[in-house]
N, C-alpha and C positions, 0 to 999 in steps of 0.2 A: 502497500500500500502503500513523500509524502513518501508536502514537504517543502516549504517556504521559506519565509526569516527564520531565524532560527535565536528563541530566547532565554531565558530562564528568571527563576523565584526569586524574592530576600523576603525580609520582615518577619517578626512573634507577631504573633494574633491570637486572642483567646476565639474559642467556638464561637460566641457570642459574634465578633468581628466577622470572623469564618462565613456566617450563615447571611449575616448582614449584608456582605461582599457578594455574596452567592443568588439571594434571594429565594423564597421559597420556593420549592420541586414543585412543580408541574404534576401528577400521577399519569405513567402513561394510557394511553387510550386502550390497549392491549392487553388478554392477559400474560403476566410474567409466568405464566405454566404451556405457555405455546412452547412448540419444539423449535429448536435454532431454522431447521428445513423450513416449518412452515413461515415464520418471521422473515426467514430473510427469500421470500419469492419475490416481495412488491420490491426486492432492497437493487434492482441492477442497477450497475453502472453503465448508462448507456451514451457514450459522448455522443453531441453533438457535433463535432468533427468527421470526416469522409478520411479513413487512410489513404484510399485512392488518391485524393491529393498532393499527397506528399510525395508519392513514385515517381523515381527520376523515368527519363527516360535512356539510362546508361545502361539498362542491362545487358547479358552474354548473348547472344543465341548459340543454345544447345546445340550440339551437333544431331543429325537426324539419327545415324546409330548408336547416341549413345544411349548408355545404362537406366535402367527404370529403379532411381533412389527411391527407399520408404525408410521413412524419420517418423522415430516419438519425441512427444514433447510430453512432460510433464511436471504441473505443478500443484500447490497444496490450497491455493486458491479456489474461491465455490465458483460454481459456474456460471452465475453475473458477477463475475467478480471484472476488474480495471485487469487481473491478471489473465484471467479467459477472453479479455478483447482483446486485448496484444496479441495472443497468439493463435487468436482466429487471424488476425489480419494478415502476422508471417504466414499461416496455414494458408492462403490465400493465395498470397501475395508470390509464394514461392511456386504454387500447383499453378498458377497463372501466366507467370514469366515465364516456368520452364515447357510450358505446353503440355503438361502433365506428365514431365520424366521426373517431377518429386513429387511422392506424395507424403502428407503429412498425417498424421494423426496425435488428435490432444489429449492426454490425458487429465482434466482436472481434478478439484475435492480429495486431493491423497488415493485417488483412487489407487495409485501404485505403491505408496509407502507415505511418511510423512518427510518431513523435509531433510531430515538427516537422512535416511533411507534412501532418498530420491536422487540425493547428490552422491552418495554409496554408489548406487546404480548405477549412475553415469560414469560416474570416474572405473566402472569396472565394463562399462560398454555394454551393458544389458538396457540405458535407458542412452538415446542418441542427446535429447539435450534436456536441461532442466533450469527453471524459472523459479528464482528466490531469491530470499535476502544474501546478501552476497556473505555476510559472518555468517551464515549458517555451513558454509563451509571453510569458516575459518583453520579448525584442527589441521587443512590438507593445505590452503594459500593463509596465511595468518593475515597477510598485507592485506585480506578484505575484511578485515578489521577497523582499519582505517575512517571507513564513515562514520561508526560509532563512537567517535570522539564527541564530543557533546559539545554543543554551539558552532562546531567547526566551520560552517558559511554562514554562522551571520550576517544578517545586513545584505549581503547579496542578492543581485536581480537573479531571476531564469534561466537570463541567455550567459549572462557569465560564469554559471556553475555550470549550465552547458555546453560551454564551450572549453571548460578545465574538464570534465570529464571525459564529452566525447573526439576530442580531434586536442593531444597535449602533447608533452612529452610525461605529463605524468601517467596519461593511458597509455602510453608504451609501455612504460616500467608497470604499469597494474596487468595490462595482457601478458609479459613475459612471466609476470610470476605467477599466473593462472597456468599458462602453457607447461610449467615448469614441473606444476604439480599433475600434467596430465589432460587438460582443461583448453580450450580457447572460448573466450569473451567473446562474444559474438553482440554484445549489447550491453548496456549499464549506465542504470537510470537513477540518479541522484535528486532526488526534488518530491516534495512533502512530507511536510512534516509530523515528527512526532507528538503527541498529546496525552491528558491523560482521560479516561472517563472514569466515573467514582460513585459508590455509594455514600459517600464524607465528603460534606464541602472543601476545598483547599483555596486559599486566597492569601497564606503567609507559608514560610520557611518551617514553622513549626508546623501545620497542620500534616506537613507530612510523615511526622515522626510515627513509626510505626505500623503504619497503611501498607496490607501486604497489596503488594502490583502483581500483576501476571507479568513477567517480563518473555523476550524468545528465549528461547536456549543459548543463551550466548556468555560467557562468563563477564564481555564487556558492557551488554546491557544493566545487566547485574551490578555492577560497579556504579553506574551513575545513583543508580537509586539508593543503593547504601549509602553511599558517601553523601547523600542530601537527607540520610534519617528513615528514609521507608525500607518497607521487610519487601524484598523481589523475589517473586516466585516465578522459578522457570515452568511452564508449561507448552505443551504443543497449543498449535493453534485450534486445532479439532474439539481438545477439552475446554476451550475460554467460557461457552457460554455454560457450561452444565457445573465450573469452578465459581464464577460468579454467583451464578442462581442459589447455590447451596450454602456459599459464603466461604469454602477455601481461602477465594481472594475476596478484598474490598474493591480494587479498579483494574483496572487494562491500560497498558504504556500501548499504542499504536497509532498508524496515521489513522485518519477520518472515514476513510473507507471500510478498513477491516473493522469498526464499533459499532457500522452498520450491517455488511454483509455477512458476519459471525452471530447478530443475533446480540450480540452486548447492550446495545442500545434499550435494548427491549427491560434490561434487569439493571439499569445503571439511572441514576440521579442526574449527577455532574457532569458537565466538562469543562475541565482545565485545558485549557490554551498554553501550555507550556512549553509549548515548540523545541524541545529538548536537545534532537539533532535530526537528522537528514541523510537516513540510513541508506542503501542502496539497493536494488533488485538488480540480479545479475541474469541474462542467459546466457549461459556455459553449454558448452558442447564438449563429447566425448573427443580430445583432439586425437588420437590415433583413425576414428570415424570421418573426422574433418578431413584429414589428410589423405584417407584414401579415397575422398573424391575427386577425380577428375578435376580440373584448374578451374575450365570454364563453369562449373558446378559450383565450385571455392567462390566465384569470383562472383556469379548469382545470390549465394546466399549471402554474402558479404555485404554488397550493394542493399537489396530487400533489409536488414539490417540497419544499415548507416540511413537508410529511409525512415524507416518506424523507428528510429532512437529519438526523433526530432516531434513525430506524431506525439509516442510517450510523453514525452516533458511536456506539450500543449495539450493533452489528453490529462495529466496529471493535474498541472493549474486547474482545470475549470472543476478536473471534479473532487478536487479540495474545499473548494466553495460550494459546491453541491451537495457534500456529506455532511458540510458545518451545517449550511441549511437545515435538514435533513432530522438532523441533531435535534436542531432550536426546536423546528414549526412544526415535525411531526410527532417527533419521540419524545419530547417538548422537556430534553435535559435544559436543564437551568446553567448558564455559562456564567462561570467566577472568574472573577476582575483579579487580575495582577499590575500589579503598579510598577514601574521603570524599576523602582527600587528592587523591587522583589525579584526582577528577575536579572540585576547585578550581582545580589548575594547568594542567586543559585546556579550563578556563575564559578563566583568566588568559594563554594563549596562543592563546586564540582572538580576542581582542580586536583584534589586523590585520582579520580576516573581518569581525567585528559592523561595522568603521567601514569595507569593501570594500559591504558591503552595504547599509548606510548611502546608501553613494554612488550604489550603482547603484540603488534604488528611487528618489534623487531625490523624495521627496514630505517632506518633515518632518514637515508640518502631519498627514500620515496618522501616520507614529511617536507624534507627541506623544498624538494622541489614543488610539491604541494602548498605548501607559505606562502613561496614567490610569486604562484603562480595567485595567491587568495589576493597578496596582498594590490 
């Protein structure tokens, strides 16, 4: 699921402030006994954008004898999910240019495993490509760790985080150490951000003390949230809505998206605007699979790629605003007010995390060039 400015918390507030800041909850119109499936049918993401817009006109033409490719795709996304539009559009996009010498087939909803599993698969060539957060395969490339750094593009437009991700010298250094691990980047999408949804108002530094979060599986998600006082609880993303409902957890760390098409929305009060960081979605490809395609095959799916990375990011904007919506006017969470203040000093207490993360991407020389490239 985003991902925009990118902020954080300061300030003690008693509850009292907390709810004041918050305003009373709304109850939603819905019962919180519905199933995540049935919630989130009305929940798609449907842009109003045409991919077709965006396809260059540079593609290969296939040669007429050549080979009939068949590619899975899979990811952990429901299937109105922002992640099942992407990769209809590649499904498309790819069975169309090549005149039908690829075919594609999507796996979504974990239908193949969950998102560890799924990036298991691939890197072992049983799945051809897979769509997720890019730390979730942190264990195998550490360096996609790297977005989890908290606040890391603040302040910055669209086009300039898009254009440090997709076309840098630092997306060379981030594809080589995908490749490295087995892996080609075929795409990676830096943009919307993270939030929190809550059964507990939050509008100061302290309200978070203790508040278990559902965080990814990721040991650098987890850091952020400690180091600012909250209990992070890793969970897949399959179990969020049936964790919340029971009370496991109190909130959900995610973009805007996933609070609605998880079904979160449905069992949650608040949202916090906390815009935390501006995590990543990668699609990686089995590259020993890559490689034995054919050039002009390579050079197809390449192109189809460097097309939809550009839709994404203007696919992402609008429907960042569409989930806040979504939030407010149907689910009718109650959205709490953070002040400048608060979210200098949830800056200033996140710095354990930024030097936690630090540690675990291990690259420097990638950071540094990343800085220069922010600054």
């Amino acid at each position: 699921m985003k991902l925009r400015s990118v902020h954080a918390l300061i300030a003690t507030g008693s509850l009292l402030f907390s709810l004041a800041a918050c305003g009373s909850p709304q109850p939603s119109n819905q019962s919180s006994q519905q199933s995540a499936a049935v919630q989130t049918e009305n929940a798609s993401a449907e842009p109003s954008l045409d991919y077709r817009k965006y396809l260059s006109a540079e593609y290969p033409s296939l040669p007429a004898d050549g080979p009939n490719i068949s590619l899975t795709i899979a990811h952990a996304g429901a299937e109105n999910s922002g992640q099942q539009v992407l990769m209809n559009a590649l499904k498309h996009t790819l069975e169309e240019k090549s005149n039908g010498k690829i075919s594609v087939t999507v796996y979504p909803n974990g239908q193949l495993g969950s998102d560890a599993e799924i990036i298991t698969s691939c890197l072992k060539g049983d799945i051809d490509i897979a769509y997720q957060s890019g730390s979730t395969h942190s264990s195998q490339v550490p360096e996609t760790q790297i977005f989890d750094t908290p606040f890391l593009f603040s302040g910055l437009s669209k086009d300039k985080v898009m254009s440090i991700i997709t076309d840098s010298e630092f997306r060379d250094m981030y594809n080589a150490a995908n490749e490295k691990a087995g892996l080609k980047c075929l795409m990676l999408r830096v943009w919307g951000s993270m939030n929190l949804t809550s059964n507990r108002p939050v509008s100061s530094l302290s309200d978070l003390q203790g508040l278990k979060i559902r965080t990814a599986q990721a040991e650098s998600r987890m850091a952020v949230w400690s180091a600012l006082g909250a209990n992070p609880t890793p969970l897949a993303f399959s179990e969020l809505y049936m964790a919340l409902q029971n009370g496991t957890v109190d909130a959900q760390d995610n973009n805007l998206e996933n609070a609605v098409v998880s079904g979160a929305a449905e069992v949650q009060k608040y949202l916090i605007p906390t815009q935390s960081m501006m995590p990543s979605l990668d699609v990686c490809m089995n590259k020993t699979k890559f490689d034995s395609m054919p050039a002009e095959y390579q050079k197809l799916l390449l192109q189809a790629c460097k097309d939809l990375e550009k839709y994404d990011y203007d696919v992402t904007e609008l429907d960042e605003k569409h989930f806040h919506d979504r939030l407010i006017n149907e689910y009718h969470l109650t959205e709490c007010s953070l002040t400048d203040e608060t979210r200098a000093e949830m800056r200033k207490a996140a710095k354990p995390a930024i030097d936690t993360v630090k540690q675990a991407v291990h690259n420097d020389a990638m950071y540094d060039v990343l800085e220069k490239l922010i600054q």
